[in-house]
PDB file of N, CA, C and O in Angstrom:
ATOM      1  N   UNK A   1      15.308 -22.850 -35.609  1.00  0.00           N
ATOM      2  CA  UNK A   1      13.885 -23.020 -35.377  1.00  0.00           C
ATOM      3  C   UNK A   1      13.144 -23.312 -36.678  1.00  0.00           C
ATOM      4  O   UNK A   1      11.919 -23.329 -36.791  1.00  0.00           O
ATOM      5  N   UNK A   2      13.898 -23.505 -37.502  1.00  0.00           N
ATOM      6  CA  UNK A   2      13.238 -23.726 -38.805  1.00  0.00           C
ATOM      7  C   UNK A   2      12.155 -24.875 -38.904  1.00  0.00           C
ATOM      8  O   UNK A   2      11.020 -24.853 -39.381  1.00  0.00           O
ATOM      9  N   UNK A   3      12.712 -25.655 -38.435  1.00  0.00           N
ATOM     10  CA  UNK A   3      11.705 -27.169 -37.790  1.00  0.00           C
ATOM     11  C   UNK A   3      10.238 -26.430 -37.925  1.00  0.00           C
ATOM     12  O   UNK A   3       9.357 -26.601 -38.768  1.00  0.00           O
ATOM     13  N   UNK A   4      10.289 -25.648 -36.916  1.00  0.00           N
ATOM     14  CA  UNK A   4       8.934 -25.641 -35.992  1.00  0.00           C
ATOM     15  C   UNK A   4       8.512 -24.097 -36.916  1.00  0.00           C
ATOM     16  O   UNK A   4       7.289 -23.957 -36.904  1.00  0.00           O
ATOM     17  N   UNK A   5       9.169 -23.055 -37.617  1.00  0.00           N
ATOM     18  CA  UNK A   5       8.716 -22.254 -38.317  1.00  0.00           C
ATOM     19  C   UNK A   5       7.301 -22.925 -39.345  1.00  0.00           C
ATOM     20  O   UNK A   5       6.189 -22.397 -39.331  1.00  0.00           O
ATOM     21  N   UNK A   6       7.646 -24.155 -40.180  1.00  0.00           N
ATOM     22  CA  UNK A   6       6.910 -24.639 -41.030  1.00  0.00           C
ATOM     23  C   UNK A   6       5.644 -25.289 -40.349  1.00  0.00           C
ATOM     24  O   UNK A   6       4.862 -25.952 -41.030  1.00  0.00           O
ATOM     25  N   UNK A   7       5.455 -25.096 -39.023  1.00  0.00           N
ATOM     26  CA  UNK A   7       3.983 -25.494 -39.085  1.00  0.00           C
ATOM     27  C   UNK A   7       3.149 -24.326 -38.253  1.00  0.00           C
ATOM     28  O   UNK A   7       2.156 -24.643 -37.599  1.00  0.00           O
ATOM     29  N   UNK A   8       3.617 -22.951 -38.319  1.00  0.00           N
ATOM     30  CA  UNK A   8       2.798 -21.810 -38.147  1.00  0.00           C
ATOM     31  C   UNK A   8       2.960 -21.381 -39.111  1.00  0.00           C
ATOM     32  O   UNK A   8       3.824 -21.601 -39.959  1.00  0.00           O
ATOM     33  N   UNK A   9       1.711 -20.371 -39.064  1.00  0.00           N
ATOM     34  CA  UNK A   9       1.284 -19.302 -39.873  1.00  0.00           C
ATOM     35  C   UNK A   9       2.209 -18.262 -39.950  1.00  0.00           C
ATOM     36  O   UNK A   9       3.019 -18.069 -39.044  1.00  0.00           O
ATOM     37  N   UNK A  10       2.157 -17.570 -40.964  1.00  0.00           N
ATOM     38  CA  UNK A  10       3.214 -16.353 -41.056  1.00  0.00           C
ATOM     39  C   UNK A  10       3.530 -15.218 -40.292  1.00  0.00           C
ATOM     40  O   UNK A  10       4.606 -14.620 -40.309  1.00  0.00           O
ATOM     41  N   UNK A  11       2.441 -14.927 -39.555  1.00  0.00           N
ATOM     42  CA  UNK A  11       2.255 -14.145 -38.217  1.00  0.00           C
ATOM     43  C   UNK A  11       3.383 -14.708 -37.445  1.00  0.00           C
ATOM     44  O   UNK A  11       4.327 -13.937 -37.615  1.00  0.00           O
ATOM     45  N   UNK A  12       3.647 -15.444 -36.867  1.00  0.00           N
ATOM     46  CA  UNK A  12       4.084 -16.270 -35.874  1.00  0.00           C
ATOM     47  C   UNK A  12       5.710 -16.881 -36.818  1.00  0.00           C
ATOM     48  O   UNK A  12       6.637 -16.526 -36.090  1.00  0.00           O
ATOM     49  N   UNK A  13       6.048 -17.304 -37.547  1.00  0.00           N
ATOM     50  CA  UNK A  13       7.006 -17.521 -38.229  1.00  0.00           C
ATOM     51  C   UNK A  13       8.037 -16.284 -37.577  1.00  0.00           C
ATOM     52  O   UNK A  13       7.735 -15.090 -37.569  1.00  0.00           O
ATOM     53  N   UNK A  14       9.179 -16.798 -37.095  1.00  0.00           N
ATOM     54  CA  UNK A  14      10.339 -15.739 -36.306  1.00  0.00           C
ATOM     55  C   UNK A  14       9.941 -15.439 -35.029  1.00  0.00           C
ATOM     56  O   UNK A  14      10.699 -14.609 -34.528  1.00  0.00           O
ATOM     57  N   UNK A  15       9.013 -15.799 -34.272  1.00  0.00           N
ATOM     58  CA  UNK A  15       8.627 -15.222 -32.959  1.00  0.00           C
ATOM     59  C   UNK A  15       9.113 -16.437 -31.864  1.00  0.00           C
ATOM     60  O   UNK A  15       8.701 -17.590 -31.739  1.00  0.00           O
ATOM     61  N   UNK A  16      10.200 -15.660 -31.102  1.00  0.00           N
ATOM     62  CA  UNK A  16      11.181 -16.521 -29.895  1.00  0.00           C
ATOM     63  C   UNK A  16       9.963 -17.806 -29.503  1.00  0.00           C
ATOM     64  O   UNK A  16       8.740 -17.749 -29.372  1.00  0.00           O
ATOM     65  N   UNK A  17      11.051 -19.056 -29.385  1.00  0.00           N
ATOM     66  CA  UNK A  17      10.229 -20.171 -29.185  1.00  0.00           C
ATOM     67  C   UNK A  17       9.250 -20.301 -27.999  1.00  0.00           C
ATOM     68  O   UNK A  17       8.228 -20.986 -27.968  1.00  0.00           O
ATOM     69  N   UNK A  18       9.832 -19.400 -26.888  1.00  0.00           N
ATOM     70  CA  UNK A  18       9.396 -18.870 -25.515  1.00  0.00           C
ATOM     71  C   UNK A  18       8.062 -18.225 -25.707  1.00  0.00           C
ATOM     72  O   UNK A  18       7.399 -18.118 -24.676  1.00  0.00           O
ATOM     73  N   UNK A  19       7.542 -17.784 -26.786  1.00  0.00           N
ATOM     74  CA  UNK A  19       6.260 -17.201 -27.143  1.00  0.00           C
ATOM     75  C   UNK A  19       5.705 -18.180 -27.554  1.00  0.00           C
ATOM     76  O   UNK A  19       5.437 -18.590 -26.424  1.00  0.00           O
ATOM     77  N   UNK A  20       5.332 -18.850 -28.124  1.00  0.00           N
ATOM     78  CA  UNK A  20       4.660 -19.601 -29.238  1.00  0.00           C
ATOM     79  C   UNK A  20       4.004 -20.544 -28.172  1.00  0.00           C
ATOM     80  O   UNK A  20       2.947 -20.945 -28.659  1.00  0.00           O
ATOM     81  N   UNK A  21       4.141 -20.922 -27.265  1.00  0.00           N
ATOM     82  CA  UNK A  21       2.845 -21.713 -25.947  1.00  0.00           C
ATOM     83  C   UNK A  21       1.862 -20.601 -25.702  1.00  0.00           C
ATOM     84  O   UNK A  21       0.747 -21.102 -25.556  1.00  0.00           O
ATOM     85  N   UNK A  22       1.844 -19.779 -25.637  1.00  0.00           N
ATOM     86  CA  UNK A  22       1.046 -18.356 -25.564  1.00  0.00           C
ATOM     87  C   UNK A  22       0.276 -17.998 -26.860  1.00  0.00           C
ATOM     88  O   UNK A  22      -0.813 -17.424 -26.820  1.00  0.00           O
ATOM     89  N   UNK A  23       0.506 -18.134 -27.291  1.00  0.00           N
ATOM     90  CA  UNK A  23       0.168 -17.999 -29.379  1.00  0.00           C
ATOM     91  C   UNK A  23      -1.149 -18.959 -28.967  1.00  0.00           C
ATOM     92  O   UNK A  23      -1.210 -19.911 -28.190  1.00  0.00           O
ATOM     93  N   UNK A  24      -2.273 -18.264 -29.878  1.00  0.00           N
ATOM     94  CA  UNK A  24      -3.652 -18.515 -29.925  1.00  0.00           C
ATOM     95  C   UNK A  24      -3.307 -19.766 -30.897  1.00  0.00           C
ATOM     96  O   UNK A  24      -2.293 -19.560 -31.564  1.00  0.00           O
ATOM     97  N   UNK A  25      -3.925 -21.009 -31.120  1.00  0.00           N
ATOM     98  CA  UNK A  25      -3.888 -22.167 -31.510  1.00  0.00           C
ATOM     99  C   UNK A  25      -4.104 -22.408 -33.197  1.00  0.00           C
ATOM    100  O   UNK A  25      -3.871 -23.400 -33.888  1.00  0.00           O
ATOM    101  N   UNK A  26      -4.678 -21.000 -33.563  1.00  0.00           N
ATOM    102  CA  UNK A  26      -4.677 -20.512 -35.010  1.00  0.00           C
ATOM    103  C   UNK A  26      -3.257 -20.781 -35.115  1.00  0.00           C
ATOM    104  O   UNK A  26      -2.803 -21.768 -35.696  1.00  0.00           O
ATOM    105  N   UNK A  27      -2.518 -19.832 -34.508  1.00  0.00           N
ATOM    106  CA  UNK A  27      -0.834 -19.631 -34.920  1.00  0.00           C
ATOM    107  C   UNK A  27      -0.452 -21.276 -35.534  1.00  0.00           C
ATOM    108  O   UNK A  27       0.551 -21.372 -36.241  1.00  0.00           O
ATOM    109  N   UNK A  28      -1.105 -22.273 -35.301  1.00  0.00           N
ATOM    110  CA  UNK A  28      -0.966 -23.366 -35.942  1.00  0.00           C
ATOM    111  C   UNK A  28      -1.241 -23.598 -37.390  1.00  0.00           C
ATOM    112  O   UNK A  28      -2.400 -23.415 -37.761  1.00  0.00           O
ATOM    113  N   UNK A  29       0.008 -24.121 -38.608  1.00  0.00           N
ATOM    114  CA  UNK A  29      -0.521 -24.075 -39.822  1.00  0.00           C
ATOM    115  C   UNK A  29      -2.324 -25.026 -40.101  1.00  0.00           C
ATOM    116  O   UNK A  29      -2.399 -26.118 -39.537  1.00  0.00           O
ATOM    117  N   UNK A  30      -3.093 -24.744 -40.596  1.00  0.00           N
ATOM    118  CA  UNK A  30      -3.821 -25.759 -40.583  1.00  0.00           C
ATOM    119  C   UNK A  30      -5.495 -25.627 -39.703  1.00  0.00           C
ATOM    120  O   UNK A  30      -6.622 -26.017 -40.006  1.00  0.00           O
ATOM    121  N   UNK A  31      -5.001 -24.974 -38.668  1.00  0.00           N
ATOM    122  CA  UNK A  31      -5.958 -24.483 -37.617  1.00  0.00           C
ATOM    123  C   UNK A  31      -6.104 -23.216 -37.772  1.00  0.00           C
ATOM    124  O   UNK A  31      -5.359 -22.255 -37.584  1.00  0.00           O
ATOM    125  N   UNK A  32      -8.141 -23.449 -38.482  1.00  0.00           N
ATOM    126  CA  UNK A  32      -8.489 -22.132 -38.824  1.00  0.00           C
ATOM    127  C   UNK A  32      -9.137 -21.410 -37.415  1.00  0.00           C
ATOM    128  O   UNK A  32      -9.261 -21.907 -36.295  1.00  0.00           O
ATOM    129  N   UNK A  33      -9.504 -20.041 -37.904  1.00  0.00           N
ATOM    130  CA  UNK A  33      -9.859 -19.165 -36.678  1.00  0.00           C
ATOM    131  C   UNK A  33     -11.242 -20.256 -35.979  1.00  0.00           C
ATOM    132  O   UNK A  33     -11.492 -20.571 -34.816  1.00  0.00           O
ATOM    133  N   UNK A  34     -12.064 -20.677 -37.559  1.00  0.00           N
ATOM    134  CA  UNK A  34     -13.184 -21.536 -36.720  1.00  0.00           C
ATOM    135  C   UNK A  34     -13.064 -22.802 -36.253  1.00  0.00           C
ATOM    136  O   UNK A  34     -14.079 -23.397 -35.890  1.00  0.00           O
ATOM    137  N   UNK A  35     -11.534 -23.542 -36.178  1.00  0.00           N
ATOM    138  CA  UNK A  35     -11.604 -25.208 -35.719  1.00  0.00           C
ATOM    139  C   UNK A  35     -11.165 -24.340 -33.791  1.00  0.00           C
ATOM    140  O   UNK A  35     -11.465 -24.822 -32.699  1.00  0.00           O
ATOM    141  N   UNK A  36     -10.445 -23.074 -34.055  1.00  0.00           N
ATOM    142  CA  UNK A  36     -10.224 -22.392 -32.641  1.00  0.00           C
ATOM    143  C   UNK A  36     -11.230 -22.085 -31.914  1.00  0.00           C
ATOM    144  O   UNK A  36     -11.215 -22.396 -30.723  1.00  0.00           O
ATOM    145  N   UNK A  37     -12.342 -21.397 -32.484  1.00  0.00           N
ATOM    146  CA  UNK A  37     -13.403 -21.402 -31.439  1.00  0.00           C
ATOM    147  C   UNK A  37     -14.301 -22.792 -31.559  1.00  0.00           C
ATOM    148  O   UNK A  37     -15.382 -22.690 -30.980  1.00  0.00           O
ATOM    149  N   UNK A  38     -14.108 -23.820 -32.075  1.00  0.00           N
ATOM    150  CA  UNK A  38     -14.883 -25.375 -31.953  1.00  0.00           C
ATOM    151  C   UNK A  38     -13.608 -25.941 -30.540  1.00  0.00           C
ATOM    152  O   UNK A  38     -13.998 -26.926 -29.913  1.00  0.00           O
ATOM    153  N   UNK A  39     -12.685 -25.549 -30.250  1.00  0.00           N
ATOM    154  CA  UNK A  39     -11.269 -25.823 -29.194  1.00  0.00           C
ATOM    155  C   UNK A  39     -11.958 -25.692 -28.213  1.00  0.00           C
ATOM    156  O   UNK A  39     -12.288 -26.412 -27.270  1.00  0.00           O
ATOM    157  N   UNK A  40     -12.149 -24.665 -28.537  1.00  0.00           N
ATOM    158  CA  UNK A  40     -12.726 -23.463 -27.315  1.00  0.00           C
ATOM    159  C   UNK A  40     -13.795 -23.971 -26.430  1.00  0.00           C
ATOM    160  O   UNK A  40     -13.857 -23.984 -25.200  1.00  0.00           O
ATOM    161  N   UNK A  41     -14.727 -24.439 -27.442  1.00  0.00           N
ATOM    162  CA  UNK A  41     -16.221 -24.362 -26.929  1.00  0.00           C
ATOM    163  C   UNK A  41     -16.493 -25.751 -26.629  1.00  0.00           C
ATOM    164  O   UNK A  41     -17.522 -26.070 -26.033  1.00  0.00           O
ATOM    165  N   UNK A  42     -15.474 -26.749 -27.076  1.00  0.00           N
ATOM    166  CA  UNK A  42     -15.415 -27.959 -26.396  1.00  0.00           C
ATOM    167  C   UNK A  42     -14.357 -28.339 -25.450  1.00  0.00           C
ATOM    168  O   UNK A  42     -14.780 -29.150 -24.626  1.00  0.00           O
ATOM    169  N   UNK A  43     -13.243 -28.055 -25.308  1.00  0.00           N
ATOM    170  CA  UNK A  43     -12.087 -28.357 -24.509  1.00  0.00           C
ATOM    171  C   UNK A  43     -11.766 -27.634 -23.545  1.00  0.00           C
ATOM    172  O   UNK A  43     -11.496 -27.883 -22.370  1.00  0.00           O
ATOM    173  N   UNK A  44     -11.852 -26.061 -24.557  1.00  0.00           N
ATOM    174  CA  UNK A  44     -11.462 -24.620 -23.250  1.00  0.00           C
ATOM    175  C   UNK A  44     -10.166 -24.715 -23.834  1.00  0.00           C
ATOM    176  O   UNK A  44      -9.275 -24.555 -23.000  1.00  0.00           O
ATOM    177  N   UNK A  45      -9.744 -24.937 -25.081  1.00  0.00           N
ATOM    178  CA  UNK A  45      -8.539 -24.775 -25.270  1.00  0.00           C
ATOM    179  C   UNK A  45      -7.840 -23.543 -26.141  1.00  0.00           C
ATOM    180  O   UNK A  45      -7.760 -23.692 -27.360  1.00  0.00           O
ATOM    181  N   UNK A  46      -7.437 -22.581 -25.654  1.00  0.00           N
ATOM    182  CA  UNK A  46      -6.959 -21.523 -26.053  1.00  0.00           C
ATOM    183  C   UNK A  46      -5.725 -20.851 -26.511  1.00  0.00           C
ATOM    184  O   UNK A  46      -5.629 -19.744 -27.043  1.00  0.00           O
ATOM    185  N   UNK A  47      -4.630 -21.854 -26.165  1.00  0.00           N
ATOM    186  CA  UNK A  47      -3.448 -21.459 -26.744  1.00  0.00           C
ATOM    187  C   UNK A  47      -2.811 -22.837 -27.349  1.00  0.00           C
ATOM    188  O   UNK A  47      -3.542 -23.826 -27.408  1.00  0.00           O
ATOM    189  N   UNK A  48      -1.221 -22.927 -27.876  1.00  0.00           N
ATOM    190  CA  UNK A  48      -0.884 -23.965 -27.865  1.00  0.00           C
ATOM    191  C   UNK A  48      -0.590 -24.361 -27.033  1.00  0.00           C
ATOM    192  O   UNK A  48      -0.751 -25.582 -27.029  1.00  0.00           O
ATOM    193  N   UNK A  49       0.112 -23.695 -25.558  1.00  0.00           N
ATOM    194  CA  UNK A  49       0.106 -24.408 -24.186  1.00  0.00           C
ATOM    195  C   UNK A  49      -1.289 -25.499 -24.275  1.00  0.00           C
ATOM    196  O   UNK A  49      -1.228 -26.729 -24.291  1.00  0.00           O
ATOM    197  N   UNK A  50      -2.477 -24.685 -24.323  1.00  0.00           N
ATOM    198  CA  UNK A  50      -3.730 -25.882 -23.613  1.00  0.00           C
ATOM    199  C   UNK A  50      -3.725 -26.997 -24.717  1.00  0.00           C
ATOM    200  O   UNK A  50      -3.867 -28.189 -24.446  1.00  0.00           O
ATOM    201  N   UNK A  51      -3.552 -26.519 -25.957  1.00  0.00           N
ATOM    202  CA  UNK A  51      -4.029 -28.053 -26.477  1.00  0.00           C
ATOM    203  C   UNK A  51      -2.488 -29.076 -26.226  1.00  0.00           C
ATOM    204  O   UNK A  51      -2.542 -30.304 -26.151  1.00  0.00           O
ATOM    205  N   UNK A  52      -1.491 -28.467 -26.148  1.00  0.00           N
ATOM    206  CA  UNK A  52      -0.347 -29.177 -25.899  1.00  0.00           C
ATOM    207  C   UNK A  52      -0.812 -30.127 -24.506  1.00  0.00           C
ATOM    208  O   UNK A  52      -0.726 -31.355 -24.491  1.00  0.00           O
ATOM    209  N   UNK A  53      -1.294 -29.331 -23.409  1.00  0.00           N
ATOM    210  CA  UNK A  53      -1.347 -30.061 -22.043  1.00  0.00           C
ATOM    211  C   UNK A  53      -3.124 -30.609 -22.093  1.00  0.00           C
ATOM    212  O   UNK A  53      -3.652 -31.019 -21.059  1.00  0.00           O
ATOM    213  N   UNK A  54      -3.538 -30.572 -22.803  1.00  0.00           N
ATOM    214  CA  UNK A  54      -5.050 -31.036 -23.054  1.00  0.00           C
ATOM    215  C   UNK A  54      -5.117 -32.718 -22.531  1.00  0.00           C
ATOM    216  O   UNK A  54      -4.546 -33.587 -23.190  1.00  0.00           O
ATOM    217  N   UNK A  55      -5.799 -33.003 -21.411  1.00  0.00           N
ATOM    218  CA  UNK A  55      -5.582 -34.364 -21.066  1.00  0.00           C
ATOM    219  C   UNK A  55      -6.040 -35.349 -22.288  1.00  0.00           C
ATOM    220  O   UNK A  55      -5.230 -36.174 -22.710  1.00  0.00           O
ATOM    221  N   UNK A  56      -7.402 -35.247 -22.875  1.00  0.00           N
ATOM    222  CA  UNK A  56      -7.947 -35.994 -23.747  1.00  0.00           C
ATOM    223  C   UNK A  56      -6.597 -36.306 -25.024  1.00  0.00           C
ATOM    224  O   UNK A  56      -6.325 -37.450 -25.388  1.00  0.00           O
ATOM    225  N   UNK A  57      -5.987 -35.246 -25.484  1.00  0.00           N
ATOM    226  CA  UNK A  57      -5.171 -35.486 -26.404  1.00  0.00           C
ATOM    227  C   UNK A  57      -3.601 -36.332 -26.333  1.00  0.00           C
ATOM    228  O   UNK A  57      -2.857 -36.926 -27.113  1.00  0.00           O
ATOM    229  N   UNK A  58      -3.662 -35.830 -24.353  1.00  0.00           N
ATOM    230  CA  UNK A  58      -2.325 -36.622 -24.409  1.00  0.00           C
ATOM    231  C   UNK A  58      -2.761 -38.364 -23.744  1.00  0.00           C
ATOM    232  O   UNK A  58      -2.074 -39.385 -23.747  1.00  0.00           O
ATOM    233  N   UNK A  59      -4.114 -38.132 -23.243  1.00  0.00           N
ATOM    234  CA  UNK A  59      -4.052 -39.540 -23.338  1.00  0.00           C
ATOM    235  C   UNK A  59      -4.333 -40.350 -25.011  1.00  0.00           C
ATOM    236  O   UNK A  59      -4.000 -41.506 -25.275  1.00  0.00           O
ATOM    237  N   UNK A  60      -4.812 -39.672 -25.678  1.00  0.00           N
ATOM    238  CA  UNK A  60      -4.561 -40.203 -27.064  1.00  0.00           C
ATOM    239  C   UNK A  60      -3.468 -40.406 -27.842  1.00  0.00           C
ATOM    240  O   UNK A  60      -3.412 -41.162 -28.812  1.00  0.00           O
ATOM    241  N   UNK A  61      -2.329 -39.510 -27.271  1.00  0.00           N
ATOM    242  CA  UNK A  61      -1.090 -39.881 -27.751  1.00  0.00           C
ATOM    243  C   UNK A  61      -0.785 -40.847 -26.911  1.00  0.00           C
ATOM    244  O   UNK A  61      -0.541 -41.863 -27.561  1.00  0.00           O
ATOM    245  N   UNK A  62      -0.669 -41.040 -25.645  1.00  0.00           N
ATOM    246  CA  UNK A  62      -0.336 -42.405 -24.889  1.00  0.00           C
ATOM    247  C   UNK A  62      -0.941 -43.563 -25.667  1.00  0.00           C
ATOM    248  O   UNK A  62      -0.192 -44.414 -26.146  1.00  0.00           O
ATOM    249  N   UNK A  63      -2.369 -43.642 -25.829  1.00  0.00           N
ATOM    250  CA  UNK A  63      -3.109 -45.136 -26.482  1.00  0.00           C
ATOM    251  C   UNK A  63      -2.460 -45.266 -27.688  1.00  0.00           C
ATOM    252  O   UNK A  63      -2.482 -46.432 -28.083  1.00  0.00           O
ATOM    253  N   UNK A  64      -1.658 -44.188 -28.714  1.00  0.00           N
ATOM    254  CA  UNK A  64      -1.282 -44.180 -30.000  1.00  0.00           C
ATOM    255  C   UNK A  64       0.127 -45.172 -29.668  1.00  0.00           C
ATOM    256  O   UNK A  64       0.425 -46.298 -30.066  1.00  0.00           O
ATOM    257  N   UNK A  65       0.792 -44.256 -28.803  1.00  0.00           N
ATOM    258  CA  UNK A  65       2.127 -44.876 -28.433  1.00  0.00           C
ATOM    259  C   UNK A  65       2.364 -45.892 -28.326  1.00  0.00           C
ATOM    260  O   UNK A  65       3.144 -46.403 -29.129  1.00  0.00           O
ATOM    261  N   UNK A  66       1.643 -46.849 -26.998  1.00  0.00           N
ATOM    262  CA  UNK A  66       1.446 -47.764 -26.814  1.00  0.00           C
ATOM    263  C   UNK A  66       0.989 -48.563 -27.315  1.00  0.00           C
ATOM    264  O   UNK A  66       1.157 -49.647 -26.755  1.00  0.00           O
ATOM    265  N   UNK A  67       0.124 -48.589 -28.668  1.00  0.00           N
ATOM    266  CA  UNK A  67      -0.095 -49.605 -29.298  1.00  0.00           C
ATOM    267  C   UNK A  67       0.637 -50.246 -30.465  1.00  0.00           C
ATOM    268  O   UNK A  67       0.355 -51.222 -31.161  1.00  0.00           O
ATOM    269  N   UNK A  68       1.961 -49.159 -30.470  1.00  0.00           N
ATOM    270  CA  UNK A  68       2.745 -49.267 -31.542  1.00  0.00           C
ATOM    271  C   UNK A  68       3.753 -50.267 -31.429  1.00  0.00           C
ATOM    272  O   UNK A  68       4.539 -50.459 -32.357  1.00  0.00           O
TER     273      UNK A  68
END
């Protein structure tokens, strides 16, 4: 899991991969407590599950994809 260790926070670094969709979106390196409540208060996005399944983002990865 080393991959995916380097882009959480140290909290979260070693915690079964089965957790980490549940993990508040902080647990992301990079994503402070306040870009989490700006998630929040525009998307409703609260874990990494939601921003993972967040429609706006995955249709932005589709338009990314596809234009490549």
């Amino acid at each position: 899991m080393t991959d995916i260790e380097d882009k959480l926070v140290k909290a979260y670094e070693g915690k079964p991969l089965s957790e980490l969709p549940d993990a508040p979106v902080a647990a992301l390196q990079g994503v402070s407590e306040s870009d989490a409540e700006q998630l929040e208060q525009a998307f409703g996005i609260r874990t990494i599950r939601d921003l993972g399944n967040n429609k706006y983002f995955r249709w932005a990865q589709a338009i990314n994809q596809l234009a490549e």
